[in-house]
C-alpha angles and dihedrals in degrees: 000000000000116000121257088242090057091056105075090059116106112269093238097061120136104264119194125186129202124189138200119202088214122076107251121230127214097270097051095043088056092046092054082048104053091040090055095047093049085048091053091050090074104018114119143169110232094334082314116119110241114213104222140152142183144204139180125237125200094348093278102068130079114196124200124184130187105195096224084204083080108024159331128251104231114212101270090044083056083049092059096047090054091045090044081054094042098054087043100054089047080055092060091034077244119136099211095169091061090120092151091084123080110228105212133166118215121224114304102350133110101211113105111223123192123199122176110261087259096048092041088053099055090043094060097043082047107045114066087211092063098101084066094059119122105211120199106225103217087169087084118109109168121072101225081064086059087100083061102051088102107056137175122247093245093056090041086057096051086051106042106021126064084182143345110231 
């Protein structure tokens, strides 16, 4: 799933992932693309150029990597790249900071769905199937946890749930 370009960069490279609830069409998912890569060409950490590349995934997620071989993105330079998402996303009437909402896919189905915690939490105490859900796992940050991005249920739980009651 990650692009060939993506990677060459050190597996340790800062990874940041931005969702958006609704499914994104071609034209929207171009126009993220193209704003990102014109924001690259003059972000920079403390004067230094940051490598960095993205890619969307599923037309939902957004993926930003800073390959750590080159540089490190210091905290206001962070700050831009949000902002930068964040202008992008009021552009498209698209909220693509919402991180508070869990992006799952039922058996057997390609539709992603996204339900707050609290409401994720009733639905898989609540469906007999749950043990079946595959969970994306936005809370990742490095690229070499990038294979564990989809997750089972089973493995989310034991992550994110001390208990479920």
């Amino acid at each position: 799933m990650i692009p060939d370009y993506a990677k060459s960069f050190n597996p340790d490279s800062k990874l940041w992932i931005f969702q958006s609830l609704d499914s994104l069409n071609k034209d929207e998912e171009f126009y993220i693309s193209e704003n990102i890569k014109r924001f690259f060409s003059s972000w920079n950490s403390h004067g230094a150029e940051i490598k960095s590349t993205s890619f969307i995934i599923q037309s939902h997620f957004i993926f930003v990597i800073v390959d750590s071989n080159y540089s490190i993105a210091s905290g206001c330079s962070v700050d831009n790249l949000f902002q930068k998402i964040k202008e992008i996303g009021n552009i498209l009437n698209k909220d693509l900071l919402k991180r508070n909402f869990i992006p799952f896919k039922k058996p057997k189905k390609e539709i992603i769905n996204f339900l707050s915690f609290i409401d994720f939490k009733k639905y898989i105490k609540t469906n007999s199937f749950s043990n079946e859900i595959i969970i994306f796992d936005n809370s990742i940050s490095i690229l070499k946890d990038f294979q564990n991005w989809q997750i089972n249920i089973i493995d989310w739980k034991l992550k994110f749930i001390k208990n479920l009651t």
